[in-house]
C-alpha positions in Angstrom: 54.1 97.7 24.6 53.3 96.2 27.9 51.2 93.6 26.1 53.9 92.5 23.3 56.4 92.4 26.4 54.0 90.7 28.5 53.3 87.8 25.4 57.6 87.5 25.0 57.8 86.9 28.5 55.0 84.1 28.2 56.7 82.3 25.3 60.5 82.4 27.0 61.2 84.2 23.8 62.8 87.3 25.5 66.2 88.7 24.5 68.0 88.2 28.2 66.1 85.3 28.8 68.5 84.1 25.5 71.2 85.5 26.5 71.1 83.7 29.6 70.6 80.5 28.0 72.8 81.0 24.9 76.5 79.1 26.2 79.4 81.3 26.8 82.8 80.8 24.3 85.3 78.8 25.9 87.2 80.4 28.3 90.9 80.8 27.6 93.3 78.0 28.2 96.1 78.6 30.8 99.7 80.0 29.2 101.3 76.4 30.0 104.9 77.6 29.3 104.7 80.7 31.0 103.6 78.8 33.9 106.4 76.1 33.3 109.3 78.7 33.0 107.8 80.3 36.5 108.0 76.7 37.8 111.3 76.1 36.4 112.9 79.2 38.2 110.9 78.5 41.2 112.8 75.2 41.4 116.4 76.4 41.0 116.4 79.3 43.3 116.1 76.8 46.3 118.8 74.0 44.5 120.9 76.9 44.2 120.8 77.9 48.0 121.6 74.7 49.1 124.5 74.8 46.9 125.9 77.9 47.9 125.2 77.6 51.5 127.9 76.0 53.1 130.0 78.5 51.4 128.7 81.5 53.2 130.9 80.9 56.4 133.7 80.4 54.6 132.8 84.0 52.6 132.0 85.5 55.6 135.1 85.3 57.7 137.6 86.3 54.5 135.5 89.3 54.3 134.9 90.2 57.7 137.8 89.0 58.8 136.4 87.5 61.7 136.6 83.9 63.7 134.9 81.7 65.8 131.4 83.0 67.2 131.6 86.0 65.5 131.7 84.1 61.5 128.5 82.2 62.9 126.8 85.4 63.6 127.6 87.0 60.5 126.8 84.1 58.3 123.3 83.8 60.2 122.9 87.4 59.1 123.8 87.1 55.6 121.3 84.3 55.1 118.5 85.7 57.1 
């Protein structure tokens, strides 16, 4: 056995050798509208922010009824 192993070896004819060798199957292409409904969300979070932003003061001191300094506070807490 040693020999037969020995001779593969010597003629590049062994079975990992061609395993190495042989080319792997193309990998798998990326899930492009998956991706773009991610990116899609990702982008209107942050529009809709900035359009609800000002707002939050306003919200704040019907709710809490509060005024002045203390709306400001509030509001700074509300967003984060």
């Amino acid at each position: 056995m040693a020999s037969s192993s020995q001779a593969n070896n010597a003629e590049g004819g062994d079975i990992e050798t061609a395993r190495l060798l042989r080319r792997s199957p193309r990998p798998n292409p990326l899930p492009k509208a998956q991706l773009a409904v991610i990116y899609a969300i990702k982008l209107t979070i942050p529009i809709a922010l900035t359009q609800a932003l000002p707002y939050i003061n306003v919200l704040v001191e019907e709710l809490a009824a509060s005024e002045g300094a203390e709306t400001g506070y509030y509001s700074g807490l509300a967003v984060g």
